[in-house]
Residue, then its C-alpha position, 0 to 999 in steps of 0.5 A: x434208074x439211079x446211079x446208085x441203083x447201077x451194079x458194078x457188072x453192067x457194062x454198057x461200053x459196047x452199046x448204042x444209044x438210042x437204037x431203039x428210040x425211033x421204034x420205041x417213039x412210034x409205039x412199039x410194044x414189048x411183050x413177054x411171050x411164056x416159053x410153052x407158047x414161045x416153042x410155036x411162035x418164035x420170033x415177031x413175025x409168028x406172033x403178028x400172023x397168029x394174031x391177024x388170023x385171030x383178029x380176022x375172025x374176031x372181025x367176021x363175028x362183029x360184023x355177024x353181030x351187027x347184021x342181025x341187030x339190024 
């Protein structure tokens, strides 16, 4: 982003440069949760236990799979 493209309320005087570099460098991803799916999974530790449980089981049916193709 540009100078130019900076508005005049934007007040960074209190912030931290690079707080969230290391994170960020390490493959942190950021995603946008929908407010009706938010309402049940409020915050990052939800989300990655919801999606464990998912992947657990996405998991059982690969293995499933490649047991009677063999």
């Amino acid at each position: 982003m540009s100078d130019s493209e900076m508005l005049d309320e934007y007040d960074f005087n209190n912030g931290t440069k690079g707080k969230y570099a290391k994170s960020y460098a390490e493959g942190t991803n950021v995603i946008v949760i929908d407010p009706d799916v938010n309402q049940y999974f409020p915050d990052h530790d939800s989300v990655n236990e919801a999606l464990r449980s998912l992947l657990s089981i996405v998991k059982r049916q690969e293995k499933k799979i490649a047991e009677q193709e063999h």
